[in-house]
LUMFIKE-904500 format. One record per residue (C-alpha): residue number from 0; x, y, z. Coordinates in nm, 3 decimals, padded with zeros to 5 digits. Layout:
N
+-----+---------+---------+---------+
: num :       u :       v :       w :
+-----+---------+---------+---------+
: NUM :       X :       Y :       Z :
...
+-----+---------+---------+---------+
***
This chain:
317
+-----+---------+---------+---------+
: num :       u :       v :       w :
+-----+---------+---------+---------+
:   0 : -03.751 :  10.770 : -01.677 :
:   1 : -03.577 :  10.951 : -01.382 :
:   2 : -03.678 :  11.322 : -01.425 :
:   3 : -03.569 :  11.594 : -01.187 :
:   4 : -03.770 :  11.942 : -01.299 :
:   5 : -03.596 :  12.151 : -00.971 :
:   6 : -03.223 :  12.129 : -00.907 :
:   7 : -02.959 :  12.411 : -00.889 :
:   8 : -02.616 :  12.381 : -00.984 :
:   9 : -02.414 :  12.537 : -00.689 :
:  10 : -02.642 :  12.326 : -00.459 :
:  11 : -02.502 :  11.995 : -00.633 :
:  12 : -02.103 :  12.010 : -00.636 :
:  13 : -01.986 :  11.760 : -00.448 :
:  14 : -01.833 :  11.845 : -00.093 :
:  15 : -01.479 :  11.683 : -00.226 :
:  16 : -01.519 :  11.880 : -00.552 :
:  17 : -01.533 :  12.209 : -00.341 :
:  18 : -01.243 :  12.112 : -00.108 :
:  19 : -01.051 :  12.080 : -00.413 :
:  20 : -01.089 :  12.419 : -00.551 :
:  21 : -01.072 :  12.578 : -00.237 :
:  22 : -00.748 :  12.369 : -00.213 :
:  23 : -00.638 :  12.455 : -00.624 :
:  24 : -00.732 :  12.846 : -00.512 :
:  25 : -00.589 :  12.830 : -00.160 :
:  26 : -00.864 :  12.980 : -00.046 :
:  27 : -00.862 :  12.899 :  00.312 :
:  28 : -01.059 :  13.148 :  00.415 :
:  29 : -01.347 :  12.970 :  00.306 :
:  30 : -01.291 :  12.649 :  00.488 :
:  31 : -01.011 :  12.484 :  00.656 :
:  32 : -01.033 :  12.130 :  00.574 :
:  33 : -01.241 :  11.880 :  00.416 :
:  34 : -01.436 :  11.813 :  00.721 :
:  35 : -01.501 :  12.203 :  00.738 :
:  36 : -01.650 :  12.195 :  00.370 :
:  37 : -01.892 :  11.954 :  00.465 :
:  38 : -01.984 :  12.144 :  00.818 :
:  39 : -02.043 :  12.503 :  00.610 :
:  40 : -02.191 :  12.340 :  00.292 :
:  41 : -02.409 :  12.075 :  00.455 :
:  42 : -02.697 :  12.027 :  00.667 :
:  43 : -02.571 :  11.815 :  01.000 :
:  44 : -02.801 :  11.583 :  01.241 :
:  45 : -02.930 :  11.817 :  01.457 :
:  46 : -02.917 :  12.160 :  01.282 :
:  47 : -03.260 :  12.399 :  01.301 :
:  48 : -03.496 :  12.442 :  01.075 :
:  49 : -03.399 :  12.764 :  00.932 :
:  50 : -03.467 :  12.965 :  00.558 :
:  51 : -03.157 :  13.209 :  00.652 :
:  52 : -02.928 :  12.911 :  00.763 :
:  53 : -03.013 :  12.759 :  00.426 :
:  54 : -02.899 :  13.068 :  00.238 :
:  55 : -02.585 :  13.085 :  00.424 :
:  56 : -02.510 :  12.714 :  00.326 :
:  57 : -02.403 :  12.869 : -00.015 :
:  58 : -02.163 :  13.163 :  00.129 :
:  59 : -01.867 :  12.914 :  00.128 :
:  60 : -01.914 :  12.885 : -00.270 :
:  61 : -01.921 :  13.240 : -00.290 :
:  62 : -01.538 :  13.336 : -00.083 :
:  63 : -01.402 :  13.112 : -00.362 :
:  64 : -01.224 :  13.320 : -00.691 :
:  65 : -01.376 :  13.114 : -00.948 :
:  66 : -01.151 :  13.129 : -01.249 :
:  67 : -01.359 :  13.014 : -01.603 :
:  68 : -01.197 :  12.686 : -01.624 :
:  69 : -01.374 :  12.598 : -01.286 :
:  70 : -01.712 :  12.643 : -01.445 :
:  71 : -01.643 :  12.363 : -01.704 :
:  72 : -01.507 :  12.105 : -01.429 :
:  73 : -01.820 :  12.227 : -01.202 :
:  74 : -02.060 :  12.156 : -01.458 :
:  75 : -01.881 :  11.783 : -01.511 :
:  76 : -01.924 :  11.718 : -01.117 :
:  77 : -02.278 :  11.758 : -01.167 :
:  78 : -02.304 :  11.574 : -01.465 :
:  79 : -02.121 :  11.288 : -01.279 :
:  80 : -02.384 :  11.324 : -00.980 :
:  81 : -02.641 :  11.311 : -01.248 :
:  82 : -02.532 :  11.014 : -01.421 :
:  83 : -02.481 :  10.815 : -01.091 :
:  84 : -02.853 :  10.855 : -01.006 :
:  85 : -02.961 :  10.742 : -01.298 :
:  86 : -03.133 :  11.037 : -01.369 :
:  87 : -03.220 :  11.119 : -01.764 :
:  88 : -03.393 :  11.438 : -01.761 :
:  89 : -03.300 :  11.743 : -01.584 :
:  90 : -03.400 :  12.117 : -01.524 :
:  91 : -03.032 :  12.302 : -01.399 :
:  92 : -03.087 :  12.603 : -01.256 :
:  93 : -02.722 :  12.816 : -01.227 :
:  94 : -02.649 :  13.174 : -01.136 :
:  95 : -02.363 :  13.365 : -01.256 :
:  96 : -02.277 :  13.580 : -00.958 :
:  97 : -01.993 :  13.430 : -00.814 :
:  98 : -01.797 :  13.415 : -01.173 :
:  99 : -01.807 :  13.808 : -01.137 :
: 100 : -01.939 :  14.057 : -01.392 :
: 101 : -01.678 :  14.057 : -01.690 :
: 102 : -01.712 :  13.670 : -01.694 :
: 103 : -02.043 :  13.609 : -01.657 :
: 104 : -02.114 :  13.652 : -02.020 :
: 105 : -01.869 :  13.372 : -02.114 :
: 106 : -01.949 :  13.166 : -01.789 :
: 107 : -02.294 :  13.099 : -01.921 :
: 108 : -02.133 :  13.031 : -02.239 :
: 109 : -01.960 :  12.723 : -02.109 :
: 110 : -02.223 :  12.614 : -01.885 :
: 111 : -02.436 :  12.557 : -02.206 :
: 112 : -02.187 :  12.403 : -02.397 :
: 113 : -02.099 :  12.148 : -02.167 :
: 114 : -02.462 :  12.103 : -02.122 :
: 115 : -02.519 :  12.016 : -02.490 :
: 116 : -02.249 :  11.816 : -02.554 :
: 117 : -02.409 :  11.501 : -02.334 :
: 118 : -02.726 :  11.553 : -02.457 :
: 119 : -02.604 :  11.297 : -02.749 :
: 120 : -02.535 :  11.052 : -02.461 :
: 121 : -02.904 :  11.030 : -02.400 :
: 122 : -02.861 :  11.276 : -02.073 :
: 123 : -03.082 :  11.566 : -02.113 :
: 124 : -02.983 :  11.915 : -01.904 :
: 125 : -03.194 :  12.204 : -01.981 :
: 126 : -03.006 :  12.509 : -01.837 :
: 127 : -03.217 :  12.787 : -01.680 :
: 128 : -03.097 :  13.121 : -01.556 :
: 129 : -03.136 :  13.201 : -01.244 :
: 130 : -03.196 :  13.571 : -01.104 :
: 131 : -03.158 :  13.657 : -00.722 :
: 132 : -03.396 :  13.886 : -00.534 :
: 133 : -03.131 :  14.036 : -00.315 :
: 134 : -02.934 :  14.098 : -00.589 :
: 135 : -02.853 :  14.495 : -00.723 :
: 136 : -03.136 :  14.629 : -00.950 :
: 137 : -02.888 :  14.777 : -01.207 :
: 138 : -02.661 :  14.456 : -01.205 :
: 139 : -03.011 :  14.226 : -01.282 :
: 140 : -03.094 :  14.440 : -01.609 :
: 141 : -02.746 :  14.406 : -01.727 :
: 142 : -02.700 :  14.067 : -01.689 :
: 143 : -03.007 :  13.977 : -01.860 :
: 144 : -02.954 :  14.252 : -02.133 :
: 145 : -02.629 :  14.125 : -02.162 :
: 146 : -02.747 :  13.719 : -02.211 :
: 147 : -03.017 :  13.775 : -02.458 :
: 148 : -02.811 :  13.982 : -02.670 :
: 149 : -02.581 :  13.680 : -02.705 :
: 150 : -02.564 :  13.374 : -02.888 :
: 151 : -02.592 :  13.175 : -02.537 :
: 152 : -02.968 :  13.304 : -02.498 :
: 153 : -03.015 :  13.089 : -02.752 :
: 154 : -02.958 :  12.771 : -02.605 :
: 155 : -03.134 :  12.894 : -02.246 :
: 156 : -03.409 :  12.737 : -02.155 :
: 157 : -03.574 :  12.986 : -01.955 :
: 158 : -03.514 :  13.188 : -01.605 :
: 159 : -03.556 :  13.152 : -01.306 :
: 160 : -03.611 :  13.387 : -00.983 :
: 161 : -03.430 :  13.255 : -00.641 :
: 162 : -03.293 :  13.345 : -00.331 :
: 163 : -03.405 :  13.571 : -00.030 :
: 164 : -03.765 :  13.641 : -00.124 :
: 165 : -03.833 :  13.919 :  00.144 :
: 166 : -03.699 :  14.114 : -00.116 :
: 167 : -03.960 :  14.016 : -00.369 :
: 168 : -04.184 :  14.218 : -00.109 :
: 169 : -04.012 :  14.557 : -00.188 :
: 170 : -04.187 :  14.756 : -00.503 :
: 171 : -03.913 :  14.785 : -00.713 :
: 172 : -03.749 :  14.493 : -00.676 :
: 173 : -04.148 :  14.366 : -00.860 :
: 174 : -04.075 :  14.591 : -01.118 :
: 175 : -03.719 :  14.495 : -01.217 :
: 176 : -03.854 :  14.118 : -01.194 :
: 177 : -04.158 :  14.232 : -01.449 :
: 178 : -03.898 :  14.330 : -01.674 :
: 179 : -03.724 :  14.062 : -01.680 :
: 180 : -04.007 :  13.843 : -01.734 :
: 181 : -04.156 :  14.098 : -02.041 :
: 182 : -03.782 :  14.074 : -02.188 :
: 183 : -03.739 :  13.668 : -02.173 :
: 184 : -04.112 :  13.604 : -02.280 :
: 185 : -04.064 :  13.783 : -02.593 :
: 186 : -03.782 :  13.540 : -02.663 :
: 187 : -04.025 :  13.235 : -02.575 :
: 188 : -03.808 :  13.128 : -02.284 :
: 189 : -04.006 :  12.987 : -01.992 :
: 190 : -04.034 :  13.146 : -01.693 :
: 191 : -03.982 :  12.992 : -01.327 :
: 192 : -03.994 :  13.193 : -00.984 :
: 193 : -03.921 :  13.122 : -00.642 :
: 194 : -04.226 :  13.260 : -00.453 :
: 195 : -04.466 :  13.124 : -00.147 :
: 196 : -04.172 :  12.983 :  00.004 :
: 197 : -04.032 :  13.153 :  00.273 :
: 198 : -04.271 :  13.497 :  00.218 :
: 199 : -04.689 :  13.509 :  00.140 :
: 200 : -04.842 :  13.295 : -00.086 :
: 201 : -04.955 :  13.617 : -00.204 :
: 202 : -04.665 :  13.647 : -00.430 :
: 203 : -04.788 :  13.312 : -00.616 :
: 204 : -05.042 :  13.495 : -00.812 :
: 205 : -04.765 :  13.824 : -00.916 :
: 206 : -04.555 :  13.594 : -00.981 :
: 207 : -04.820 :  13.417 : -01.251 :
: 208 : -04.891 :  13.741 : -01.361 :
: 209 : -04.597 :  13.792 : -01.416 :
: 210 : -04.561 :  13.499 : -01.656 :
: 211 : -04.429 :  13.214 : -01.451 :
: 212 : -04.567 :  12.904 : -01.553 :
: 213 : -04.324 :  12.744 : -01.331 :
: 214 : -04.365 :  12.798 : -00.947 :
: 215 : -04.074 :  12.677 : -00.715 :
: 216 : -04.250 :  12.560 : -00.429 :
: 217 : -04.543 :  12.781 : -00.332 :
: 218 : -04.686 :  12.606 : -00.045 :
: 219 : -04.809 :  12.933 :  00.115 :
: 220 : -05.083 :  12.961 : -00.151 :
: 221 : -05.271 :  12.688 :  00.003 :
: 222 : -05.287 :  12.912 :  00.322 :
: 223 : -05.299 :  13.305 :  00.193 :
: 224 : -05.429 :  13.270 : -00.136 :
: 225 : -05.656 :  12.937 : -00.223 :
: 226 : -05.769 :  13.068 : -00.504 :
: 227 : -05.477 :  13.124 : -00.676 :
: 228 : -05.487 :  12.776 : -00.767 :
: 229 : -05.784 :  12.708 : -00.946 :
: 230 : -05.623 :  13.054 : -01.151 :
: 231 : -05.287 :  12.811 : -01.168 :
: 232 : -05.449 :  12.520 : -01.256 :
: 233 : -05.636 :  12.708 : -01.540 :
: 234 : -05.301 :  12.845 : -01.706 :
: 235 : -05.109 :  12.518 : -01.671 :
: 236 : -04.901 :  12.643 : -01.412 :
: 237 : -04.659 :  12.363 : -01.254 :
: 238 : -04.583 :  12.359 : -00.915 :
: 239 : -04.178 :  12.194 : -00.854 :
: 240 : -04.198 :  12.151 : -00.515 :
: 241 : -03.882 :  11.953 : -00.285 :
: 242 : -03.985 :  11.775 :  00.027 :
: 243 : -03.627 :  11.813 :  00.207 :
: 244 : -03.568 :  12.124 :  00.120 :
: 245 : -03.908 :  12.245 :  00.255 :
: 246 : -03.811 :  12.061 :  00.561 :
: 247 : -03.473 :  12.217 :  00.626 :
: 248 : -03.583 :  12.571 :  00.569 :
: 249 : -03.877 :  12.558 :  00.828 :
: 250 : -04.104 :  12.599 :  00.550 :
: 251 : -04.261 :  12.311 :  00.670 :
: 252 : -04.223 :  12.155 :  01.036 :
: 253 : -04.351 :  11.837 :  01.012 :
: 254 : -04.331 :  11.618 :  00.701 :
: 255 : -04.652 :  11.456 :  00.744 :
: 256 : -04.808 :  11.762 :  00.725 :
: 257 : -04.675 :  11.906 :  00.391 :
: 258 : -04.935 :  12.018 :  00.191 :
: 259 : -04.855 :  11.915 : -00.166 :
: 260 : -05.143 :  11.670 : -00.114 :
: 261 : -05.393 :  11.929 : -00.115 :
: 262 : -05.238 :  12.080 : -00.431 :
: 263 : -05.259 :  11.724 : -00.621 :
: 264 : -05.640 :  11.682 : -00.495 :
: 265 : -05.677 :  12.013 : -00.595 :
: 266 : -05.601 :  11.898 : -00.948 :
: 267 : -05.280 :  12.158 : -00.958 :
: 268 : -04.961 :  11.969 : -01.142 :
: 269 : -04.659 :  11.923 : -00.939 :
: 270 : -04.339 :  11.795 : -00.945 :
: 271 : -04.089 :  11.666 : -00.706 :
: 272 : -03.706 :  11.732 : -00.755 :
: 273 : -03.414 :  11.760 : -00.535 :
: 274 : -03.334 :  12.158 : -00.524 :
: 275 : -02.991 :  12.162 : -00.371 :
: 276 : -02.887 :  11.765 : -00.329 :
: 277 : -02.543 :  11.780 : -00.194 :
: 278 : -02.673 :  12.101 :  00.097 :
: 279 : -02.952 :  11.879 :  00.151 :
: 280 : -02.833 :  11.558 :  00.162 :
: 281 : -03.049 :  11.381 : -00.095 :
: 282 : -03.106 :  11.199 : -00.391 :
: 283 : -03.423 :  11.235 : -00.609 :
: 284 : -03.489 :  10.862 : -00.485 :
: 285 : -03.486 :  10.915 : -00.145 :
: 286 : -03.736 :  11.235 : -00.238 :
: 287 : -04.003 :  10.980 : -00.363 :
: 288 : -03.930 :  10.739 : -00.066 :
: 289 : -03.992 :  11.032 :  00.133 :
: 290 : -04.298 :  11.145 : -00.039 :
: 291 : -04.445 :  10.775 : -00.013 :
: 292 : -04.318 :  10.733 :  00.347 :
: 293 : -04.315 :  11.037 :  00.566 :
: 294 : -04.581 :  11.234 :  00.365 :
: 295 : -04.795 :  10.944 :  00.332 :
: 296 : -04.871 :  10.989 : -00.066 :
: 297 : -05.094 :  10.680 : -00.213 :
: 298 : -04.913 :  10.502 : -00.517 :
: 299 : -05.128 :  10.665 : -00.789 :
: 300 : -05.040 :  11.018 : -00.632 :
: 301 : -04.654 :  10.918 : -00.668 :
: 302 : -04.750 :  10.830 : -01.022 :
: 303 : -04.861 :  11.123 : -01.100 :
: 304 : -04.601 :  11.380 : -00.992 :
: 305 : -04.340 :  11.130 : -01.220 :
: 306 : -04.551 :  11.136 : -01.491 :
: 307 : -04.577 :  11.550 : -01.457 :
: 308 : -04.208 :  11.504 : -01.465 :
: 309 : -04.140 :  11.302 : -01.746 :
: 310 : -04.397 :  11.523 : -01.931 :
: 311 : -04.164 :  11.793 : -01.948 :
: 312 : -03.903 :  11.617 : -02.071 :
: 313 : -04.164 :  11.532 : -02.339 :
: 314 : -04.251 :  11.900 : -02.434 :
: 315 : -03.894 :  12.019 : -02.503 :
: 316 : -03.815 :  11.639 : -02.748 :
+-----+---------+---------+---------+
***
């Protein structure tokens, strides 16, 4: 079984998929041509190793006026990406941002329903809301307020915590995250945070604290915080960690250096995924070939991140 546990939506619609709204919307403004798409959306031979130039790899996405019918035919392209890797199992993570504030309600809406419809099909999509750090404090509470008092809370999975995490550094922007967390637990949805990416590994252990069972990434732990996880380890935390993603944004320099080694020998569960396929240029294939090749992971080590994988498909059946 094919299992990706860390992909976002935005980061998987297709470059041609992106022209053509831009082209439905006319919005030029956001790229010129195909070609320009690609240049703005993608990472190129050659470009730096850069967190901020990875954030700005989704601007183009947001100078597009997403209308409500887009979400449905954006949540198809990634189905279709989905299906073409042969990929049965899948944790989507999707913002509501760019839909603005009087459709984000009903955006999530649709996302879930087109979600459910394929899971007959054999294709299982669990969708996860995703929060950003950088985002306004007010705006956060409402738009989870506003979810779980709707049906569509229902079928969410669980949330998630992204973006620029320099903000995660700032007091209050904690204490807007902690309740978040304290609303969405109560509601048994899982929680997942972006954290010991880009900042201090520090913020592993709020984050678990927290309650994320589900860190995105975390490498800085190994390196600020050690200990935080033998505390992971004990609470069944899962690490979803993405080897070209970590690459891109500088995270980490050299691939044959990445630590998720260390975390496996340390006894910590991880996972590979993809994160944001089409920016990255990758398949969840080519992120095992990498972890075999570049990061040098023995067979029984690539075993085990597919069997942490295909265990949570298992826990939601």
């Amino acid at each position: 079984m094919q299992a990706d546990c860390h992909r976002h939506l935005a980061g998987s619609l297709s470059v041609p998929y992106v022209w053509s709204l831009i082209h439905k919307h006319k919005a030029f403004q956001a790229a010129k041509d195909i070609e320009d798409v690609k240049r703005k959306m993608t990472y190129l031979n050659g470009e730096q190793q850069d967190f901020q130039l990875f954030l700005k790899k989704f601007n183009i996405l947001n100078s597009i006026p997403w209308k409500l019918e887009d979400v449905r035919t954006a949540v198809e392209c990634v189905l279709t990406s989905l299906r073409q890797e042969g990929i049965n199992y899948c944790e989507l993570k999707f913002s509501l941002y760019k839909y603005g504030h009087d459709n984000a309600v009903q955006a999530a809406r649709i996302i879930c329903e087109e979600l459910q419809k394929v899971r007959e099909g054999g294709l299982l999509v669990l969708p996860i809301l995703s929060f950003k750090y950088e985002g306004q404090l007010a705006e956060q509470i409402w738009l989870s307020n506003s979810i779980l008092q709707d049906k569509v809370s229902e079928q969410i999975h669980g949330i998630d915590f992204v973006g620029d995490e320099r903000f995660f550094n700032d007091p209050n922007v904690q204490d807007v995250c902690k309740i978040i967390c304290q609303d969405w637990l109560a509601y048994g949805k899982m929680i997942a945070m972006h954290v010991g990416e880009s900042q201090t590994g520090l913020n592993v252990r709020k984050a678990i604290k927290m309650g994320a069972r589900r860190i995105c990434h975390g490498l800085r732990a190994l390196q600020d915080d050690p200990a935080v996880l033998d505390f992971a380890k004990d609470l069944g935390v899962c690490f979803d960690m993405a080897l070209s993603s970590n690459f891109r944004t500088g995270v980490v320099k050299d691939l044959r250096d990445h630590p998720i080694r260390q975390f496996l020998r340390k006894g910590c569960e991880v996972t590979i995924g993809t994160d944001d396929p089409i920016v990255l240029n990758t398949t969840l294939e080519n992120e095992y070939r990498i972890a075999k090749g570049l990061v040098n992971l023995a067979e029984e080590e690539i075993e085990i991140l597919k069997m942490n994988a295909a265990e949570r498909r298992q826990a939601v059946s």
